[in-house]
C-alpha positions in Angstrom: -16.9 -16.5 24.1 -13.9 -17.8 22.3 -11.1 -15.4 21.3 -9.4 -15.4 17.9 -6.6 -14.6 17.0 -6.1 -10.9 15.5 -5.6 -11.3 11.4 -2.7 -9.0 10.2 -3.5 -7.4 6.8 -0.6 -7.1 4.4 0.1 -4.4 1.7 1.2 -5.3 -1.8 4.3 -3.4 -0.7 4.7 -5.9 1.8 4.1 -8.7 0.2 6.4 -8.2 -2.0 8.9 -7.4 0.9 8.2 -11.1 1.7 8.6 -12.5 -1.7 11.5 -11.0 -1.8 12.9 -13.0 1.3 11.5 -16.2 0.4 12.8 -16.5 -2.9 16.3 -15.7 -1.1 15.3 -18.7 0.7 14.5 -20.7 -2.4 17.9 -19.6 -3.6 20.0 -21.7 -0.9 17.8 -24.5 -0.7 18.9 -28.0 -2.4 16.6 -29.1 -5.8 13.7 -31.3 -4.3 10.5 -31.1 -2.5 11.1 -28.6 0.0 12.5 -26.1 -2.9 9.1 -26.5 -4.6 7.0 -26.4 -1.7 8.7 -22.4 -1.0 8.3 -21.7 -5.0 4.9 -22.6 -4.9 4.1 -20.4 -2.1 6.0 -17.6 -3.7 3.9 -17.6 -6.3 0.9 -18.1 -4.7 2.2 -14.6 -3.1 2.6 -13.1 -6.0 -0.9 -13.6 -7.1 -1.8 -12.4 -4.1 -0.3 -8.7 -4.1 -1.4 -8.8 -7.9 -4.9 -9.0 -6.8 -4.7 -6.6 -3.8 -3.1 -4.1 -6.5 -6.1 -4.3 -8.8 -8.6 -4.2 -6.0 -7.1 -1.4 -4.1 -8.2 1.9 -5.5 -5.9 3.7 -6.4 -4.4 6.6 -3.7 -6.1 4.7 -0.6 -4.3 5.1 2.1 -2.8 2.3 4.8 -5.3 3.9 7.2 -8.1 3.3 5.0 -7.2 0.0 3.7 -7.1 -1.0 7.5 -10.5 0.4 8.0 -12.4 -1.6 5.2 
């Protein structure tokens, strides 16, 4: 049996944590690729913690997000 590797779930809180530090990032980088490439993923975040906001109900708790 093969093992995987353990998935870590992410709250929109942190998420946004992590947007936070990547566009920071972005920030110091130089205009080119490698700018872009961190933008892009910054706003792929972004979608992301929108999404978890709208399918989270609302008042769950961390505990019970963890659980589903």
């Amino acid at each position: 049996m093969r093992m995987h590797e353990k998935v870590v779930y992410q709250t929109p809180d942190e998420l946004d944590e992590v947007i936070v530090k990547r566009q920071a990032d972005a920030a110091l980088l130089p205009p080119g690729t490698t700018r872009q490439s961190v933008l892009k993923e910054i706003a792929q975040l972004r979608a992301y913690a929108d999404m978890k906001r709208l399918l989270t109900p609302r008042g769950a708790s961390k505990s019970a997000q963890l659980r589903q």
